[in-house]
C-alpha positions, 0 to 999 in steps of 0.5 A: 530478472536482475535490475541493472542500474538504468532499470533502477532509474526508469523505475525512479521515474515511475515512481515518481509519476507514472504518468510519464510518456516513455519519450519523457523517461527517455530523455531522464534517462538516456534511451529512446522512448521504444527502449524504456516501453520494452524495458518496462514492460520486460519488468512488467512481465517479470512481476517487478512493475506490479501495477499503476495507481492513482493515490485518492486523498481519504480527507478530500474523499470524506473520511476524517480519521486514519487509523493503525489497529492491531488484532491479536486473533483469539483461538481458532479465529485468525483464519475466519478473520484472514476472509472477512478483512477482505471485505471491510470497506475501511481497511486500505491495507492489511498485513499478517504480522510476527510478535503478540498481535497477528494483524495490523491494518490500516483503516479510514474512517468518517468520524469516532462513531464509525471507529467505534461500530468499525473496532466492535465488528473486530473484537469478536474475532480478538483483541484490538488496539488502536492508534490514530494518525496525525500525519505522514512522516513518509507516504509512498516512498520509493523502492530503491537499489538494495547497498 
């Protein structure tokens, strides 16, 4: 399914809130409300809407520390890793990754003692590093028309 240019701007208005009514992304837009929900849900069918989610604060939920770690798997042990990432409470995402390191996650965590029971369950399947997050330069940025 290609995205013609009033896809484009019904999916701007998703990303922006998708708690939108169709009736509201209609006015935005240009359609009636029966044409943005059959054109969502013609992206929806086709994989390009993969979902709607609420963005919960790690800070207000009790975690004081975000961090990027990086892995670079020991012999033999990426694949085991590539299962038990998927059970660590702390990793928000996790990305198989080209260059010295395989894995680059993003964790949170309660406070430095978590960070260090957290890296000492990583290090037995490789070699770590880890970088602290300040803040946000960009967070949940759109997707927009390929130029």
């Amino acid at each position: 399914m290609s995205i013609d240019s009033l896809n484009w701007k019904i999916l701007k208005c998703l990303q922006n809130g998708a708690r939108q009514s169709n009736a509201e992304i209609g006015r935005q837009v240009g359609i009636s409300s029966p044409a943005v929900s059959e054109r969502i849900k013609k992206m929806e069918d086709a994989g390009i809407i993969q979902g709607y989610h609420a963005f919960v604060s790690p800070f207000e939920a009790g975690y004081q520390l975000k961090a990027i770690i990086t892995l670079r798997a020991f012999m033999g042990m990426l694949k085991p890793f590539l299962e038990k990432v998927k059970t660590y409470d702390e990793v928000l995402n996790c990305y198989r990754i080209t260059g010295n390191e395989n894995i680059v996650m993003e964790v949170v965590l309660k406070n430095q003692k978590h960070l260090e029971s957290f890296i000492d369950q990583l290090i037995v399947y490789g070699e770590t590093k880890t970088q602290i997050v300040l803040s946000h330069v960009i967070k949940y940025n759109e997707v927009r028309p390929i130029k």
